[in-house]
C-alpha positions as CSV (number, residue, x, y, z in Angstrom):
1,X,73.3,107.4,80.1
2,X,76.4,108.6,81.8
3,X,77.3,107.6,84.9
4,X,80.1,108.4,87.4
5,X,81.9,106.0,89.2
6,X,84.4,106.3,92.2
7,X,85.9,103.7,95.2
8,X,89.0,104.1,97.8
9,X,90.6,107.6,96.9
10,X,89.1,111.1,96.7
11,X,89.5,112.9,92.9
12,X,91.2,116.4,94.1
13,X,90.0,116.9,90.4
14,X,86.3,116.8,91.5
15,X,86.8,117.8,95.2
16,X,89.5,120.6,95.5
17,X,88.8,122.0,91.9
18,X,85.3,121.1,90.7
19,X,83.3,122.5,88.3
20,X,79.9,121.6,87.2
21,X,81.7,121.2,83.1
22,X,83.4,118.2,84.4
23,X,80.7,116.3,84.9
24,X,78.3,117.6,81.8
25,X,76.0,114.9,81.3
26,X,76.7,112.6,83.9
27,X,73.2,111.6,85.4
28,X,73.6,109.4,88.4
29,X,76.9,108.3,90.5
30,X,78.0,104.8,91.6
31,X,80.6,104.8,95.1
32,X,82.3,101.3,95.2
33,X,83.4,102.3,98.6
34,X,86.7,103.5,101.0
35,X,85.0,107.1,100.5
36,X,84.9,110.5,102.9
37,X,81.3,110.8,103.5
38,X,82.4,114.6,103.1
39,X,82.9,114.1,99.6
40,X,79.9,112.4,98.9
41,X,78.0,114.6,100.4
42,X,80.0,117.4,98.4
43,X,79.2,115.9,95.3
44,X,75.6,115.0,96.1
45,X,74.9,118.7,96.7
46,X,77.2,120.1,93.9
47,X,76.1,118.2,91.2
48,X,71.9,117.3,92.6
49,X,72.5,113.8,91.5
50,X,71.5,110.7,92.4
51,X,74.5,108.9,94.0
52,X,74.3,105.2,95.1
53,X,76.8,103.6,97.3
54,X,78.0,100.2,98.9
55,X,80.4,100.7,101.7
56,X,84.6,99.5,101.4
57,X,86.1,97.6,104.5
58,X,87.7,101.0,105.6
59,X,84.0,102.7,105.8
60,X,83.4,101.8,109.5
61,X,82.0,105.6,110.5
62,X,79.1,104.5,108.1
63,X,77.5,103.1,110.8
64,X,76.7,105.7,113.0
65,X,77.2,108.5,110.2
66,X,76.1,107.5,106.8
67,X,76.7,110.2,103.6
68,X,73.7,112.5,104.3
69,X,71.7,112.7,100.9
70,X,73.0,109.5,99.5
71,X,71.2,106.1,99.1
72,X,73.0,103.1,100.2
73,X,72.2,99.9,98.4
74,X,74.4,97.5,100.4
75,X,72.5,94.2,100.5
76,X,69.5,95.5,98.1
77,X,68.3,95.7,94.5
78,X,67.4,99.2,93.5
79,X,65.8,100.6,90.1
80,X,67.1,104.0,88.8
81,X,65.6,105.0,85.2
82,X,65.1,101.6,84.4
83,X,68.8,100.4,85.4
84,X,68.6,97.7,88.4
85,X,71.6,97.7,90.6
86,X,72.5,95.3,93.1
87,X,74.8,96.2,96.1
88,X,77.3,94.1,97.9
89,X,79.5,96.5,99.9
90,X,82.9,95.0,102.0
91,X,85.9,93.1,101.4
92,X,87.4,89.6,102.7
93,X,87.9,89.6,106.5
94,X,91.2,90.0,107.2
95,X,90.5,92.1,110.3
96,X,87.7,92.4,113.0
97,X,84.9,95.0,112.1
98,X,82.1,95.7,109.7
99,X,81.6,95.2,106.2
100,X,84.3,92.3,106.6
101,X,83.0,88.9,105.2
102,X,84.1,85.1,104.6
103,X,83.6,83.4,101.4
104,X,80.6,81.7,103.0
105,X,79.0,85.0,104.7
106,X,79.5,86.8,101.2
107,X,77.1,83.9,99.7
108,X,74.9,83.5,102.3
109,X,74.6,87.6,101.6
110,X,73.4,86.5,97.9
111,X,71.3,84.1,98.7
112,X,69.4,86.5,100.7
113,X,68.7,88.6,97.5
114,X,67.3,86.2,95.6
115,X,63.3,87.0,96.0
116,X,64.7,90.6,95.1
117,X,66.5,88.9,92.2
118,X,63.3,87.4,90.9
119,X,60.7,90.2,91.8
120,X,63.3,92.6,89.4
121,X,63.7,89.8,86.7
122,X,67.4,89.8,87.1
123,X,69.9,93.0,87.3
124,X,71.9,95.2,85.2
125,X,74.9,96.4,87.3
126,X,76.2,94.3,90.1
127,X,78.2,97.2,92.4
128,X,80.7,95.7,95.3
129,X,83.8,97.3,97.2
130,X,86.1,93.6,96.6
131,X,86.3,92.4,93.1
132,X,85.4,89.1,91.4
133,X,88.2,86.3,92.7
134,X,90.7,86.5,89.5
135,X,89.2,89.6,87.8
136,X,90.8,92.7,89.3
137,X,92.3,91.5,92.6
138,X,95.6,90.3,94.3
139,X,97.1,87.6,96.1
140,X,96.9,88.8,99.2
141,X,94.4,87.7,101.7
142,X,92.8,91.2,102.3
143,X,93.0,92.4,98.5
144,X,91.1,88.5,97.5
145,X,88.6,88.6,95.4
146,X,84.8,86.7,96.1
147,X,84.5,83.6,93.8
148,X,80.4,83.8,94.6
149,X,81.0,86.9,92.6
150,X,81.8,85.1,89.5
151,X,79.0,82.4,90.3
152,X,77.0,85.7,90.6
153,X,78.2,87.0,87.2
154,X,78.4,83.5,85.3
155,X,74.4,82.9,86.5
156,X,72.7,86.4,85.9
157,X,74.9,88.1,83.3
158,X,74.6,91.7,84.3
159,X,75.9,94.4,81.8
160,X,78.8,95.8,84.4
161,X,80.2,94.9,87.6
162,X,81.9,97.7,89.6
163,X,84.2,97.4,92.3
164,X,86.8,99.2,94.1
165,X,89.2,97.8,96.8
166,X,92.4,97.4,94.6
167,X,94.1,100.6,93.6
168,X,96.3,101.7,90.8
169,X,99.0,102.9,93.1
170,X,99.2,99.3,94.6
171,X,102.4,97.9,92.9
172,X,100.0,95.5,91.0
173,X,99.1,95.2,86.9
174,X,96.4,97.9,87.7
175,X,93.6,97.3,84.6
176,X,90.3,99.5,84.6
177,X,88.0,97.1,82.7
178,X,88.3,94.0,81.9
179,X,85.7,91.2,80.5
180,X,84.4,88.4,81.9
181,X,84.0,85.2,79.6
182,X,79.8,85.8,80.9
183,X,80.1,89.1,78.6
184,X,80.1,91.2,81.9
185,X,82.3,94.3,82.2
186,X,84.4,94.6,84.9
187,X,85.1,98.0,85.8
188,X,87.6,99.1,88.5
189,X,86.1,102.8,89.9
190,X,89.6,103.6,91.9
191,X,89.4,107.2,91.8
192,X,87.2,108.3,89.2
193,X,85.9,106.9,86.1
194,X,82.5,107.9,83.4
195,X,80.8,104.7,81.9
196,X,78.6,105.5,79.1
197,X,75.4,102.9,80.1
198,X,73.3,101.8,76.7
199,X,70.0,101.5,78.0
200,X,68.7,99.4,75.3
201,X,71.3,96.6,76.7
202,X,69.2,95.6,79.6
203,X,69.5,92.3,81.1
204,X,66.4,90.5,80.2
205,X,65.6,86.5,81.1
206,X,62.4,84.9,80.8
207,X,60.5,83.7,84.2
208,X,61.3,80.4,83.6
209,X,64.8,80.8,83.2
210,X,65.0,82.8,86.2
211,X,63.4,80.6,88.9
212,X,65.4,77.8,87.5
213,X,69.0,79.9,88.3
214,X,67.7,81.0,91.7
215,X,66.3,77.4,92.4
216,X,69.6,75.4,91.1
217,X,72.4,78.2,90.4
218,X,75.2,77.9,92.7
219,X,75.6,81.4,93.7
């Protein structure tokens, strides 16, 4: 399955000069946040695909106006053709507003998910706005990746974790995937990018090792 995947900066390649070839076999989009909900919306009713999203620390007017036709899986599990994806939107909170979290909120967030994590046996694609802490991010204390990410990923082992957050016109090593030593791939969506999902790769575990993670994993 193809799938489209986008954070922090509008593609004028698929906003001001779209067409439908671009996008020939993509079947569902992935936002990673710091997104117009204009252009969601755009692409939602250009394309009539699915598009699932997780809101960036910039993404404030979410609140009160969400992307119309567009299914936010912030704090959720959801199921697409057989592909579970679990949404952690926001960055580190280096300012006052939403989607702005400590360390310690950013776990307590997982540790809420954890009956969904059992009820779906686990999950294939992990999507966040902030990376995992040393895979993707910067020094800085706003650009800081989550280390409960890499707990996350070390735990549960899903196929791909997407982020956004840390662009490729920062003066920073920009890299668009990169592996974790759990056998994840981590991909940066900054602008635009088309992974090709195997859907015979699914993340499987058996029962037993799954309540054991959830009831002694430090996640």
């Amino acid at each position: 399955m193809k799938i489209l995947v986008l954070a922090d900066e509008e593609s004028k390649s698929l906003w001001d000069y779209y067409t439908p070839d671009k996008l020939e076999g993509v079947e569902m989009i992935i936002a990673c946040g710091d997104l117009r909900a204009e252009y969601l919306e755009f692409l939602v009713t250009m394309t009539n695909l699915p598009l699932f999203y997780v809101p960036g620390n910039h993404d404030a007017k979410y609140e009160t106006n969400p992307p119309d036709g567009c299914i936010n899986i912030d704090g959720k599990i959801v199921e697409y053709k057989g592909i579970r994806m679990m949404g952690l939107g926001g960055s580190m909170n280096y300012k006052q507003g939403p989607y702005l979290y400590s360390e310690g909120q950013m776990r307590r967030r997982i540790l809420k998910l954890k009956h969904q994590i059992y009820r779906k046996s686990g999950f294939d694609i992990l999507v966040t706005h902030a990376p995992a802490a040393g895979y993707g991010d910067m020094e800085d204390y706003a650009h800081r990746g989550f280390v409960c990410f890499n707990n996350l990923i070390k735990h549960f082992h899903p196929i791909y974790m997407i982020h956004g957050h840390v662009h490729k016109t920062y003066k920073h090593k920009f890299k668009r995937i990169t592996e974790h030593p759990s056998g994840t791939k981590i991909v940066n969506a900054f602008d635009k990018y088309i992974i090709d999902y195997d859907e015979n790769t699914q993340n499987t575990m058996s029962e037993l090792e799954m309540v054991w993670k959830l009831m002694f994993a430090y996640i």
